[in-house]
N, C-alpha and C positions, 0 to 999 in steps of 0.2 A: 278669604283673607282680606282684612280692611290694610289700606297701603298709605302710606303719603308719597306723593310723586316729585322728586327735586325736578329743575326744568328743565335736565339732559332726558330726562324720559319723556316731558311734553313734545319736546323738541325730536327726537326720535319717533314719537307717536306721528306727528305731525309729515315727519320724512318721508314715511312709508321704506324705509328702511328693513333689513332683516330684524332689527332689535326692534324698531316701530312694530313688525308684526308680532311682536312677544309683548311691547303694551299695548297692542290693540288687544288679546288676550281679555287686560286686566280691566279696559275701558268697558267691554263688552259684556262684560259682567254684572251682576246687580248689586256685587259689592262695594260698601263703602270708600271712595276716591278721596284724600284730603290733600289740597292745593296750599301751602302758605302763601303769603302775599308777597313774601318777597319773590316767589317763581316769575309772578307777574312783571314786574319788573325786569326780569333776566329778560325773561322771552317779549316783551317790548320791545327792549331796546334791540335783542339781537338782530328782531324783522325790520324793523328800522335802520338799523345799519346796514343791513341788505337789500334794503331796500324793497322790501316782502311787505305783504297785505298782513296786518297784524291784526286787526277786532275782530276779525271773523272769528282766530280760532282764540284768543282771550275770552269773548264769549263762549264757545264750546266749552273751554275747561270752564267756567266759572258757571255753566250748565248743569255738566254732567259732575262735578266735585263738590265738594265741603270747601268752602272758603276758610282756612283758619288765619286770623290776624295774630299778626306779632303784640301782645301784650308785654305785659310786665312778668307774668311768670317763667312765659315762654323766655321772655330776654335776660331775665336773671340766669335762668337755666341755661341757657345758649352760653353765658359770659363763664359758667363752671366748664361745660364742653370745650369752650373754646381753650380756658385754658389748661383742662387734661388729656384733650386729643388733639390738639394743636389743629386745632381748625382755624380757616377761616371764618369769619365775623356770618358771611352770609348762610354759611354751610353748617357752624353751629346753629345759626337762628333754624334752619330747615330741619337740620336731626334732631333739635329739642321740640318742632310741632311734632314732629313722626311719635318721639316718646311722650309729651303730653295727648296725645291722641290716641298711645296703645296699640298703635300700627307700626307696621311694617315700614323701612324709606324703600324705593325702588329709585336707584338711579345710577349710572352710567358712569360715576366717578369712582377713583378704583381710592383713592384715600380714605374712603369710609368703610375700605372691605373690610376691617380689622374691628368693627364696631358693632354692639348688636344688634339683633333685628334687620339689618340692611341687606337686599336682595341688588346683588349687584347685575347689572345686563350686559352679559356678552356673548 
């Protein structure tokens, strides 16, 4: 299954958590991983406010994933999501890479349970 990963799943990967060991699962696989840019950002800042060593695993995701940029399709489409599922700005940008991509989202937030294609972890 090809997935896109929001940055509650990097971020749980990263934990070594019980949920971390369900996307370690999907990292360990030879399937297709797709990162949006804005994950990147999440998980910067969060290590940073934590005060956490961040490039080591930035690197890793930006490794072992598909880097997808936010373009102009993706954000036109994001600004229709946002305003039919009442997303957030950042969470539309991330579920409209997951569906211009044809993947799966996989992440940890339960406001997307209601949406398709999304595997939620818990």
């Amino acid at each position: 299954m090809t997935v896109t990963f929001d940055s509650s799943a990097w971020i749980e990967y990263f934990s070594g958590s019980d949920l971390g060991r369900i996307v370690k699962g999907y990292v360990d696989t030879a399937e297709t991983i797709y990162t949006p840019t804005i994950d990147l950002l999440e998980i910067k800042n969060k290590y940073q406010r934590e005060k956490k060593k961040w490039k080591s695993r930035i690197d890793f995701i930006c490794d072992r994933s598909s880097i997808v940029d936010i373009d102009t399709d993706i954000a036109l489409l994001a600004a229709d999501m946002k305003k039919d599922f009442g997303l957030y700005s950042i969470d539309a940008m991330i579920y409209a890479s997951a569906r211009m991509t044809k993947s799966k989202l996989l992440t940890k937030d339960k406001h997307f349970k209601e949406l398709k294609d999304v595997v939620i972890l818990e």
